[in-house]
C-alpha positions in Angstrom: -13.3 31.8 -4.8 -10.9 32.0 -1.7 -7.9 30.5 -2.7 -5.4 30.8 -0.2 -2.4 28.5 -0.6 0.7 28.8 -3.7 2.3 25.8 -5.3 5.7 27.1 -7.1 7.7 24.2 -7.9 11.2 24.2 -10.1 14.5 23.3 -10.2 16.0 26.1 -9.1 19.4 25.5 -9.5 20.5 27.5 -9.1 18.5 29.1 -7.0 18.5 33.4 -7.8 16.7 36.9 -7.1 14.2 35.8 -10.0 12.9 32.9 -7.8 12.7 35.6 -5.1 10.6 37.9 -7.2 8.5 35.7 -8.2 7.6 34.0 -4.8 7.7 38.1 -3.4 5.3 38.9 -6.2 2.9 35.8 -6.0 2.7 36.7 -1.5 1.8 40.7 -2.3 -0.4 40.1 -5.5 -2.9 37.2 -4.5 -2.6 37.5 -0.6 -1.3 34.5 0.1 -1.7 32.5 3.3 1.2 30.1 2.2 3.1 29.4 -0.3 4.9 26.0 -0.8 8.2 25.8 -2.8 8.2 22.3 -4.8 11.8 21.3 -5.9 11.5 19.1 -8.7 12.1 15.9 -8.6 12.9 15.0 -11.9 11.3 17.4 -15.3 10.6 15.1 -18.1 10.9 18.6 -20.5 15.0 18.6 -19.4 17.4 16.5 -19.3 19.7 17.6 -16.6 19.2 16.6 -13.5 19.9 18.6 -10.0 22.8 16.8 -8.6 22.7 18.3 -5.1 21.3 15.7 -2.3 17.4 17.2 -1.6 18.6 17.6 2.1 21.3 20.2 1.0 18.6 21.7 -1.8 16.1 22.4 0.8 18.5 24.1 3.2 19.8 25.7 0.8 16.4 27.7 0.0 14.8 28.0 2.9 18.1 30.2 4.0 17.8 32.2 0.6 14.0 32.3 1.3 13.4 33.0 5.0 9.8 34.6 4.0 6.7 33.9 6.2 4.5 32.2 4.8 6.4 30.4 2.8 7.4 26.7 3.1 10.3 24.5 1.5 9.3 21.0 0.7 10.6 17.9 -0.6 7.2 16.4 -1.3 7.6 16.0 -5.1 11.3 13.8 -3.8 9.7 11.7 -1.0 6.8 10.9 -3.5 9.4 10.5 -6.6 6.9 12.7 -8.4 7.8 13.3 -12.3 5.1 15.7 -13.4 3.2 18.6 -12.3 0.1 16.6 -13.2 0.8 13.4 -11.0 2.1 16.1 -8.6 -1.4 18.4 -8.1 -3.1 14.7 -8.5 -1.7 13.5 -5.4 -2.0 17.2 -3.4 -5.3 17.0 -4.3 -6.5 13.8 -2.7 -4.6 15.2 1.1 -6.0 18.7 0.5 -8.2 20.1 -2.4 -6.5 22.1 -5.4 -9.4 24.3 -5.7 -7.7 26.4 -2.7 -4.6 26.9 -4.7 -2.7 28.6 -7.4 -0.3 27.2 -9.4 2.5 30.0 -9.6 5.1 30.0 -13.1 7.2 32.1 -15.0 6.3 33.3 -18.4 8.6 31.1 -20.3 7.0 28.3 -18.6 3.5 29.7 -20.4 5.2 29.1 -23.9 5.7 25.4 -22.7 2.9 24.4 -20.9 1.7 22.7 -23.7 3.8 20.2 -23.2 3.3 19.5 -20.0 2.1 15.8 -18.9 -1.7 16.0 -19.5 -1.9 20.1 -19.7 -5.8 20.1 -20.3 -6.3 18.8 -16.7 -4.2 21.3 -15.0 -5.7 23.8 -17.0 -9.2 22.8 -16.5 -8.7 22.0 -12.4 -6.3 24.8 -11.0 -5.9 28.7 -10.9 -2.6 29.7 -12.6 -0.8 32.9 -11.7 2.1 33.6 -14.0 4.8 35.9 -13.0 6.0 37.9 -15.8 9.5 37.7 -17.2 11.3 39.6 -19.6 12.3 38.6 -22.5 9.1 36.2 -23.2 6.8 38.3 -24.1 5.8 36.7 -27.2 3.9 34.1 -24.6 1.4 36.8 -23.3 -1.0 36.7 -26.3 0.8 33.8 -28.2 1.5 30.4 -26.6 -0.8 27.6 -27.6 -3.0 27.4 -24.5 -3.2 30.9 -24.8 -4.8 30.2 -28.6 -6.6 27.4 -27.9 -8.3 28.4 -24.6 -8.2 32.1 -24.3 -11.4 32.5 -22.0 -9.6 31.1 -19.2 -7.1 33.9 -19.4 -8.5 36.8 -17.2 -7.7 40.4 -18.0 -7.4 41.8 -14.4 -6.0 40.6 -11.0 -9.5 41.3 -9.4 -11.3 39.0 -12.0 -8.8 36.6 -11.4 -8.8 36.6 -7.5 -12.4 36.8 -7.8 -13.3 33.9 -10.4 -14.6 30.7 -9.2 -13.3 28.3 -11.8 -9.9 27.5 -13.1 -8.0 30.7 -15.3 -5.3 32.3 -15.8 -3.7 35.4 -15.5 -0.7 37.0 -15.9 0.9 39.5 -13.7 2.6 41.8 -15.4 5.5 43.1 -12.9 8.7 44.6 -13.7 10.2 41.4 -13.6 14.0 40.0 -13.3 15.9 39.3 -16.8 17.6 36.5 -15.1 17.7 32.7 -15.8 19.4 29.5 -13.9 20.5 28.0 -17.3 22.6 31.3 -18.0 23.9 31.5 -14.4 25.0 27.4 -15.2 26.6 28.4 -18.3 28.7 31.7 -17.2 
């Protein structure tokens, strides 16, 4: 399967050199042609909100990014999209999923569960996850690990090279860094 194109959405506020490694990571590991960066519009999971106007966000990262290939958008604002499942729903219908990868963190592994309608996504895109530390108990353990551990793929290659939806997680050095502890301090 040729999947070309990265979809790495997030709050990022605020934005920090574990955003960077991830987006670096997801470019060198799967060869990306482009990767799109999704603020979130709004995460039903949190309650806080970003309170920076999108205009400002989006500036705001595409100075701290400055990567080729990679693209800033405010797609999930001008479409007031709430979930990543309503999000890839409505990529899907301009340009086809199966050419993507959804890129996360590890701590978003342990949660993904909970995620609006998870079994789609699951079932109808590629997902890279970046490694971080400190969640290591998500590699072998989260519940979509448990409950659908076939999709999980044990090598890059196998990964890259599978034609249906899976999973794998790259297992970099990774940044011990969060925005919630950067908010806080």
């Amino acid at each position: 399967m040729n999947r070309t194109n990265g979809l790495y959405g997030g709050f990022f506020n605020p934005f920090h050199k574990g955003h960077l490694h991830v987006i670096k990571t997801s470019l060198d590991s799967l060869g990306l042609q482009k990767l799109l960066v999704l603020p979130t519009y709004r995460n039903p999971l949190k309650s806080s909100m970003n309170s920076q106007p999108i205009e400002d966000q989006i500036s705001s990262l595409r100075s701290k990014i400055n990567l080729p290939n990679v693209k800033v958008s405010d797609f999930e604002y001008k479409h007031k999209i709430e979930s990543t499942f309503e999000l890839l729903q409505k990529i899907d219908k301009v340009h086809s999923i199966n050419s993507s990868y959804l890129i996360i963190g590890l701590d978003q592994l342990g949660q993904l569960h909970l995620w609006k309608n998870y079994e789609w996504i699951i079932q109808n895109i590629s997902i890279c996850v970046i490694y971080r530390p400190r969640y290591d108990k998500f590699i072998d353990n989260s519940q979509v690990h448990r409950e659908n551990p076939s999709l999980f793929m044990p090598d890059l290659n196998s990964f890259i090279n599978n034609s249906a939806p899976c999973i794998h997680i790259i297992e970099s050095i990774g940044v011990d860094i969060s925005s919630s502890e950067i908010r806080d301090s």
